[in-house]
N, C-alpha and C positions, 0 to 999 in steps of 0.2 A: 752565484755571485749576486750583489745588490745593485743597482743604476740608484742613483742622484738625479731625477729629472721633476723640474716642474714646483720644485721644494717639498718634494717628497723621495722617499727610499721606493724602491720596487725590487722584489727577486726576477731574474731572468736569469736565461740560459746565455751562453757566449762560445763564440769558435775561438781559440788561445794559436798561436804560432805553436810550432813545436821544438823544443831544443833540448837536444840529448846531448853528450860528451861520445864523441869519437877516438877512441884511444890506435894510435901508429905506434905497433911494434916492430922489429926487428927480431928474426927467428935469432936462437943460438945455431952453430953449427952440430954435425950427426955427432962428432965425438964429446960436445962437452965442454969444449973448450974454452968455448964464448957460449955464455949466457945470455938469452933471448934478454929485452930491456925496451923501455917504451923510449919514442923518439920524440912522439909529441901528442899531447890530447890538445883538442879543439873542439870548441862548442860548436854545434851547427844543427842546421835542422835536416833528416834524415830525409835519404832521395839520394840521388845522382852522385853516393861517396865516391866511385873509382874516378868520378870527371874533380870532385872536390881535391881530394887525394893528387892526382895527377897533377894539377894545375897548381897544390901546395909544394910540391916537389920541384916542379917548374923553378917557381921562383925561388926556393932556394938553393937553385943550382947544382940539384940534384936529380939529373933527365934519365940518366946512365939507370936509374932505378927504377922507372915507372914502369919497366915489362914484370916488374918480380912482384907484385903487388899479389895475397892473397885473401880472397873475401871469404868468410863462410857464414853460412845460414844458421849456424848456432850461436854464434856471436856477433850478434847485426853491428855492434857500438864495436867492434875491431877490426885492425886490417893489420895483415901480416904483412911486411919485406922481408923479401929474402933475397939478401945481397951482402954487398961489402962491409961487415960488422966495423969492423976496425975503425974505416970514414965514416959510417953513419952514427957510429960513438961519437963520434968527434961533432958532429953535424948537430948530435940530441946535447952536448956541452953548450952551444954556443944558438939556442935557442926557447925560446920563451913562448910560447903560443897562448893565446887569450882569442874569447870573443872581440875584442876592441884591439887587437893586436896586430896587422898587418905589415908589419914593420921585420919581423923577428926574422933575428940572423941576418939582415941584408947587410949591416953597417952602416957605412958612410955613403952617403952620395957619390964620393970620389970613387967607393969601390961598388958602387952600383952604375956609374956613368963606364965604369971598364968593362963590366958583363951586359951592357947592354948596346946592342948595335943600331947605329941612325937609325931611324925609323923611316919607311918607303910609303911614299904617298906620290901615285903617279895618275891620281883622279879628278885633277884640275882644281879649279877654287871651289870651295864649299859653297853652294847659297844659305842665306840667311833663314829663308824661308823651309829649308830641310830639318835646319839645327832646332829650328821651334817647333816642329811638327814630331820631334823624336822621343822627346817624355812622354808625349800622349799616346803616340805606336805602345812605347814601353810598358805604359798602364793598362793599355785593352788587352795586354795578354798576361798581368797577373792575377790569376786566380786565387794564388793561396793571400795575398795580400786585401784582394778584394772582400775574401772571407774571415781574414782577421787584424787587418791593419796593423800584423806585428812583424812584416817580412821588409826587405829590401830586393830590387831584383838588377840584375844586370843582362846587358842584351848586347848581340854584337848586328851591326847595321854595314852593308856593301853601301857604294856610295850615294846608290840615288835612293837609300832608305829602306832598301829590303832585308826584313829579320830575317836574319840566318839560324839565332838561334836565343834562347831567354831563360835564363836560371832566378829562382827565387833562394835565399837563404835568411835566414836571425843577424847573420854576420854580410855586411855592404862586402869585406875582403872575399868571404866566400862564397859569394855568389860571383863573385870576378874569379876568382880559382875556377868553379866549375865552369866560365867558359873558357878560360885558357886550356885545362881540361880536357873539354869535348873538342876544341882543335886541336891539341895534341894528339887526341884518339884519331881524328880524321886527318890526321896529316895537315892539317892547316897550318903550322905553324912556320916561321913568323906570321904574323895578323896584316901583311903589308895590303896597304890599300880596303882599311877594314874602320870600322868607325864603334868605339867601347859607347854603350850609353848605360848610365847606373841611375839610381834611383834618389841616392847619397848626396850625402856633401863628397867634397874631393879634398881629401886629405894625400897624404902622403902615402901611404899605402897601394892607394887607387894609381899613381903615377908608378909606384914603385913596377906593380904587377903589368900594368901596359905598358910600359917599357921594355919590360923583361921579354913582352909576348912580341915588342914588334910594331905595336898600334901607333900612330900615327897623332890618332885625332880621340880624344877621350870626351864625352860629353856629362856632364854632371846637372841633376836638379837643383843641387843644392851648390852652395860659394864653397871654392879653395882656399885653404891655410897656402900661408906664407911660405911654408915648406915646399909645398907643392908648386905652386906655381912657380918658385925659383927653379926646383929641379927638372919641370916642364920644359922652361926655358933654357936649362941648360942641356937636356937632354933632343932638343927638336921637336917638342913634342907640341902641338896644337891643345891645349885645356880649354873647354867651354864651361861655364858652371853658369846658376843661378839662372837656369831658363826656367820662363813663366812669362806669363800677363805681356806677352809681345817682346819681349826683350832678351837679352844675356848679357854675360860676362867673357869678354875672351881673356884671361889671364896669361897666357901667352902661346906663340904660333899664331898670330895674327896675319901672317902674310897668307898664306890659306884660304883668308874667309874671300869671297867674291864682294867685290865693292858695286855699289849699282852707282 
């Protein structure tokens, strides 16, 4: 590639994110019957698919499936389901996946406030002083962003700030899928008493997926759309966004934060 620096051209070398197409099929059955069919492709950057996979299924309300999931080594960019063709036809109808897509298949808020149950926060008031401290935890442990400033990362935090766990992806959604995810895998799930921080703005997607998981208190680098923080608030959910330079935004679940 060429850099711009200086008011001159230079060639250099450069590390790029990586982002492949994940293609979700569903097998047919042994007679014939049903014909295998894709459920959803999704861009993302390769690594940790059965946590991505898992955690995409999650949220759209398809848990009943995540044991039938098959990988194989000859086809990195697919994963096989093998389960209920008939629902998951239905499932691949009323679904749309994109990089920029986090939304797909949920609906309305009214039928995301019915699948998603209060969220448990039994870890007293937040200090302020945590909430600012937790973009920066977030940045000293990614790596692949450090080496190409083209990642997002998502991290899940217990209350007094200890990483549990940290996913990097191309897609802010899918790096929140892979940690819904790796709790699912470990049993974690719901997320009660567990603190989301992403790297992102907070759009609706990000509310969508921590709701779905459970979480309580979501933390954002970046500011929440109006979407979001309405369905935050209607949901119980604590939104922080726009933390930086000493300060934040609580978009809603304010009663949470510790008042000094």
């Amino acid at each position: 590639m060429e850099t711009y620096r200086n008011a001159e051209f230079s060639a250099e070398s450069d590390l790029l994110a990586v982002e492949e197409p994940l293609e979700l099929r569903v097998g047919g059955d042994e007679g014939g019957a049903e014909e295998a069919f894709t459920l959803s492709v999704m861009m993302r950057t390769p690594g940790q698919d059965r946590e991505l996979v898992t955690g995409w299924l999650w949220a759209e309300g398809l848990t009943d499936a995540v044991d039938d999931l098959a990988f194989s080594a000859d086809t990195p960019n697919v994963v096989t389901l093998q389960g209920d063709s008939g629902r998951l036809r239905g499932a691949a109808r009323a679904t749309l996946t994109s990089a920029a897509c986090g939304v797909c298949g949920s609906g309305s808020v009214e039928r995301l406030s019915v699948r998603a149950a209060p969220p448990v926060w039994t870890a007293g008031t937040l200090d302020p002083a945590l909430i600012l401290a937790l973009p920066e935890r977030l940045l000293s442990d990614q790596p692949g962003f450090a080496a190409t400033g083209g990642l997002h990362a998502a991290g899940l935090f217990t209350p007094d700030g200890t990483l549990l766990c940290i996913f990097e992806d191309v897609g802010r959604h899918n790096a929140v899928d892979k940690v819904v995810g790796w709790a699912a895998r470990h049993g974690g799930l719901p997320l009660s008493d567990r603190i989301l921080v992403t790297s992102s703005r907070a759009g609706f997607e990000i509310v969508q997926k921590s709701a779905l998981a459970g979480v309580a208190v979501t933390v954002t680098v970046g500011a929440a759309s109006s979407l979001a923080a309405d369905t935050a608030g209607a949901l119980g959910l604590t939104l922080v966004g726009f933390v930086r330079a000493g300060r934040f935004n609580v978009y809603a679940g304010a009663q949470r934060m510790k008042r000094i």
